[in-house]
VEXTOR-87265 format. One record per residue (C-alpha): residue in three letters; residue number from 1; x, y, z; chain. Coordinates in steps of 0.001 Angstrom, whole numbers, plus 500000, padded with zeros to 6 digits. Example, Ala and Ser with C-alpha at 12.3 -4.5 7.8 and 13.67 -1.06 7.14 Angstrom:
<atoms>
+-------+--------+--------+--------+--------+-------+
| setor | torvex |     xx |     yy |     zz | selum |
+-------+--------+--------+--------+--------+-------+
|   ALA |      1 | 512300 | 495500 | 507800 |     A |
|   SER |      2 | 513670 | 498940 | 507140 |     A |
+-------+--------+--------+--------+--------+-------+
</atoms>
This chain:
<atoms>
+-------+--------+--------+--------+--------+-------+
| setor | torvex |     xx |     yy |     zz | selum |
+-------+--------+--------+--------+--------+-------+
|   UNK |      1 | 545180 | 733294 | 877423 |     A |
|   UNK |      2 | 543924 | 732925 | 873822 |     A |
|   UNK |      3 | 542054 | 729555 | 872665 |     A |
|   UNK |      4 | 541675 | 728458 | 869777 |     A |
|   UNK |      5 | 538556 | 725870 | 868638 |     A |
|   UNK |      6 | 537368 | 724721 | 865539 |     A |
|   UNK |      7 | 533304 | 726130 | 864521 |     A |
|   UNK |      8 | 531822 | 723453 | 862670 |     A |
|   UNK |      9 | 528586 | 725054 | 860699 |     A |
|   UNK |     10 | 525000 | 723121 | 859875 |     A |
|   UNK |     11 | 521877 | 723917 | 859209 |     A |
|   UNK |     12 | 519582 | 722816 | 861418 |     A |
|   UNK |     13 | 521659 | 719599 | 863015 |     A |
|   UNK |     14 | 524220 | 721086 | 865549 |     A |
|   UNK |     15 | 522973 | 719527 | 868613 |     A |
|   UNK |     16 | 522314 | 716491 | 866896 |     A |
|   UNK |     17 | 525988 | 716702 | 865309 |     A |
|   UNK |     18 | 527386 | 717594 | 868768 |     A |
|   UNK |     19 | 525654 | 715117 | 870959 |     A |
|   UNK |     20 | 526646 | 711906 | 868392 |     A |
|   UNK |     21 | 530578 | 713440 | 868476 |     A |
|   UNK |     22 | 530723 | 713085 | 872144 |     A |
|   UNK |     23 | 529339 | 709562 | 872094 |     A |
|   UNK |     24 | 532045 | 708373 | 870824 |     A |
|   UNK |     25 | 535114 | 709664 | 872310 |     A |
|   UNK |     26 | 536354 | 709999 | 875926 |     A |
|   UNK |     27 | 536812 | 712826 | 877707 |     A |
|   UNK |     28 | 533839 | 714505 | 875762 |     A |
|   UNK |     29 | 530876 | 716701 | 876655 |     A |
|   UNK |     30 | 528183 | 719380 | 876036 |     A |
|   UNK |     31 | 529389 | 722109 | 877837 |     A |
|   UNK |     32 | 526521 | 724805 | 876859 |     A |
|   UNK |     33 | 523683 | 725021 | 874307 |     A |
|   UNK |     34 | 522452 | 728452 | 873315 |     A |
|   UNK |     35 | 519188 | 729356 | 871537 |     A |
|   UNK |     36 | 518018 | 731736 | 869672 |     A |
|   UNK |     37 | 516607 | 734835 | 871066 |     A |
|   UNK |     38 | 514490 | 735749 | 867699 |     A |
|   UNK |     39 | 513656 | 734383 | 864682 |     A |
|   UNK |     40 | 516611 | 734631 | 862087 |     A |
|   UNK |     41 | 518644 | 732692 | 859741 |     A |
|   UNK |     42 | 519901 | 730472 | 861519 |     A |
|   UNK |     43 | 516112 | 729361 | 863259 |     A |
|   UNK |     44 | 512589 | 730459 | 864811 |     A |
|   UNK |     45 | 512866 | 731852 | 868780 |     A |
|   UNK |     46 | 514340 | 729193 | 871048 |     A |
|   UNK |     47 | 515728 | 727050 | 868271 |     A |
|   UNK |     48 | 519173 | 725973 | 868699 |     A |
|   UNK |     49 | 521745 | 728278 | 867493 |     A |
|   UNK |     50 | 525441 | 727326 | 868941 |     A |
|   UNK |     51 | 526337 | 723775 | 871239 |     A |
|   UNK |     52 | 530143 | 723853 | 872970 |     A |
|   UNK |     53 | 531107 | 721275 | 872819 |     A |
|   UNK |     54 | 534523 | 719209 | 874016 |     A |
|   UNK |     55 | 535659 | 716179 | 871688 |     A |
|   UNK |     56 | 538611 | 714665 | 873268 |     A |
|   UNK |     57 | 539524 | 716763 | 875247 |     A |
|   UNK |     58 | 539355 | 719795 | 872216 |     A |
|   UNK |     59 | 537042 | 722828 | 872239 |     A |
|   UNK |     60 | 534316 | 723030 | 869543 |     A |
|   UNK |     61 | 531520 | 725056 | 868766 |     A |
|   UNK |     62 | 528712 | 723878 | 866441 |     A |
|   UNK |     63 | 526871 | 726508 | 865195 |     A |
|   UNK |     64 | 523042 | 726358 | 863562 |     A |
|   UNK |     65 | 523690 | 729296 | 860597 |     A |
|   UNK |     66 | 521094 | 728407 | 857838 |     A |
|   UNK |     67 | 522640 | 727588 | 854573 |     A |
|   UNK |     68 | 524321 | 724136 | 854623 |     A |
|   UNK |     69 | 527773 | 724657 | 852920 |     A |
|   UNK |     70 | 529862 | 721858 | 852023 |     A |
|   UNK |     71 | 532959 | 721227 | 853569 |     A |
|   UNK |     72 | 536903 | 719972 | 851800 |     A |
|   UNK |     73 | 539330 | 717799 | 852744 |     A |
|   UNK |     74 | 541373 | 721060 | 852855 |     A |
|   UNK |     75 | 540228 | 720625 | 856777 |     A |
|   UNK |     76 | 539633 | 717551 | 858261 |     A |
|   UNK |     77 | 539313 | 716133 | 862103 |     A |
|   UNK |     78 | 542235 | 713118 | 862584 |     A |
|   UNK |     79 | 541588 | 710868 | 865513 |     A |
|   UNK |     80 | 544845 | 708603 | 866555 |     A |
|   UNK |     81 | 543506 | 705398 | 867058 |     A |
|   UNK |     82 | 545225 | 702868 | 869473 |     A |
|   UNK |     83 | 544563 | 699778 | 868148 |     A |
|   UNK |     84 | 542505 | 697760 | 865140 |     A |
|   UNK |     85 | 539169 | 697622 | 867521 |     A |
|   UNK |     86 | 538837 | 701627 | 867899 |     A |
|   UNK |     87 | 539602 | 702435 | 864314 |     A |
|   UNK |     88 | 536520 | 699778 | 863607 |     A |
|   UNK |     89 | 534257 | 701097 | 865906 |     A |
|   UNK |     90 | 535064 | 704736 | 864872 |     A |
|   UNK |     91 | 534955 | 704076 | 861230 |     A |
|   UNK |     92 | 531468 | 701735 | 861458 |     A |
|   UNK |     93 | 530245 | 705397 | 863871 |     A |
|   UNK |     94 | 531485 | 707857 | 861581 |     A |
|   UNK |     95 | 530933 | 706389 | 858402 |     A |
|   UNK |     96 | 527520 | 705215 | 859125 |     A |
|   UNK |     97 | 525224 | 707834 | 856661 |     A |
|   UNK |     98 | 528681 | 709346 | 854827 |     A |
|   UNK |     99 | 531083 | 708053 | 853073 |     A |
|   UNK |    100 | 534023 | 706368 | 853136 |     A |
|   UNK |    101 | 537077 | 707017 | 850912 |     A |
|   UNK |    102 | 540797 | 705984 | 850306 |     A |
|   UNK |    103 | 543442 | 705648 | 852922 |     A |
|   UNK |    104 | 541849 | 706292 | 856065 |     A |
|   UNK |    105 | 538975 | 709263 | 855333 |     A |
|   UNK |    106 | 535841 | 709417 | 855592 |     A |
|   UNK |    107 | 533242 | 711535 | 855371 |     A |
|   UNK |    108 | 530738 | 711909 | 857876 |     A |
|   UNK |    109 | 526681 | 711893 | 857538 |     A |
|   UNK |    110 | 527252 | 715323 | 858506 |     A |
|   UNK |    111 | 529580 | 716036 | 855762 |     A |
|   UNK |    112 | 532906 | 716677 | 857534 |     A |
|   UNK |    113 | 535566 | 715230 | 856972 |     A |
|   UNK |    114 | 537562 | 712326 | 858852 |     A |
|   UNK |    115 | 541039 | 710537 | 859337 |     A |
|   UNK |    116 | 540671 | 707837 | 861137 |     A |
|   UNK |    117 | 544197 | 706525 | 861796 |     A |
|   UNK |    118 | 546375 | 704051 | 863878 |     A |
|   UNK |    119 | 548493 | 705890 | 866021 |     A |
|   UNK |    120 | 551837 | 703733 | 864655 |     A |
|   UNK |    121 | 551578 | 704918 | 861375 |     A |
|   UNK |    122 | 553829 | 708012 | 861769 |     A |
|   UNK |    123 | 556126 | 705572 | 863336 |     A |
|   UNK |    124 | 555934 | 702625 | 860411 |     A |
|   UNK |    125 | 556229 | 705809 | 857692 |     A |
|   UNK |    126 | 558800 | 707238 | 859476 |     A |
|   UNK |    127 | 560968 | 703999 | 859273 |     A |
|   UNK |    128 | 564529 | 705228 | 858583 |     A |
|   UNK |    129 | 564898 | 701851 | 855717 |     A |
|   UNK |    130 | 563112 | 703940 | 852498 |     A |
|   UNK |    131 | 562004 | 700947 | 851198 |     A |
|   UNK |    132 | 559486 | 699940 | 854608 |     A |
|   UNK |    133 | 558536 | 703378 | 854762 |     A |
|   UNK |    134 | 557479 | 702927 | 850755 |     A |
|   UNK |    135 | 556111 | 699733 | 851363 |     A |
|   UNK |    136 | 553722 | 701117 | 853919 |     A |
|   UNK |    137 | 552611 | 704508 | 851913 |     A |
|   UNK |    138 | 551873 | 701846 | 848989 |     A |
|   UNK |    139 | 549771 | 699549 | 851789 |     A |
|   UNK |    140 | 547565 | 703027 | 853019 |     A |
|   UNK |    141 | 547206 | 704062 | 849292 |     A |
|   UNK |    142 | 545207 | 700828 | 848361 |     A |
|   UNK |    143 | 543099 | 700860 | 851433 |     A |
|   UNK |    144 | 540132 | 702415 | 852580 |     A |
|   UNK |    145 | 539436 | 701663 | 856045 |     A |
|   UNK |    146 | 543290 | 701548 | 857480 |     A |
|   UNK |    147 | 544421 | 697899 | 858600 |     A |
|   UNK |    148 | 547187 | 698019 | 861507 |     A |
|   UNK |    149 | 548056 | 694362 | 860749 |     A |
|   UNK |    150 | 548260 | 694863 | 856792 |     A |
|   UNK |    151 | 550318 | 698069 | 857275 |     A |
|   UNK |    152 | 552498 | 696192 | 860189 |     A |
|   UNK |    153 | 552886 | 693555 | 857309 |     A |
|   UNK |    154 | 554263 | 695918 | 854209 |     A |
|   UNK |    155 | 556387 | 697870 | 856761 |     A |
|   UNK |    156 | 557749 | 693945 | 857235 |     A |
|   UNK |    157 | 557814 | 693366 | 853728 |     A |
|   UNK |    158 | 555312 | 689913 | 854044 |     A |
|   UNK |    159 | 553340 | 690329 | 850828 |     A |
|   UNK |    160 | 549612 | 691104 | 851269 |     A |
|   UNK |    161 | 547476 | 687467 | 851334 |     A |
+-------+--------+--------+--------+--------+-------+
</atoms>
């Protein structure tokens, strides 16, 4: 059967990249590190060129190419966080050498992009009463880091304090 898993390019950092993604999420692992067999692009003779990798459970395959490109929000890595404690933890991780931004990205020292988000919040947007559902896309707008109890609070319609 056909697999599909995501090829995250750096320039130099891969198994540096790979090893600090499996730190910090279950069920995660270097399954293989290839090196280079000459000098090239992406590194001298026995260099690092690829790391598989599983995040969670996912396939991934970081890949040592040479030129650092940038990378868009057009593709971004969402982890569904159970509660307040592992969205801290992830976002303090993550965020540490990159950037944070609005409603619940991030970006990490890497450059790739991150949601970091509390598993209820499909179910709080999803609220069949428009006006909780509104409440809570206004509460994610003005935050950064997501809060589960400030977003539990617009869905209930306590005012923020």
């Amino acid at each position: 059967m056909s697999r599909i898993a995501p090829c995250l390019w750096f320039d130099g950092e891969a198994e540096e990249a790979a090893r600090f993604y499996v730190s910090l999420l279950p069920d995660s692992r270097i399954n293989r590190v290839q090196r280079n067999v000459m000098d090239g692009p992406s590194g001298n003779a026995g260099s690092v060129l690829v790391v598989e990798f599983t995040l969670a459970g996912q396939g991934f395959m970081a890949l040592n190419g040479g030129t650092r490109f940038e990378y868009t929000h057009a593709v971004s890595f969402r982890i569904d966080c159970s509660d307040q404690a592992e969205i801290d933890r992830l976002w303090e991780a993550l965020s540490r050498g990159g950037r944070a931004e609005q409603c619940g990205w991030l970006k990490d020292r890497y450059g790739i992009p991150w949601q970091i988000v509390p598993a209820v919040l499909p179910k709080l947007l999803g609220d069949p009463d428009p006006a909780r559902a509104q409440r809570v896309m206004q509460a994610v707008m003005g935050m950064v880091k997501l809060d589960i109890a400030g977003l539990e609070a617009a869905h209930a319609g306590v005012p923020p304090g």
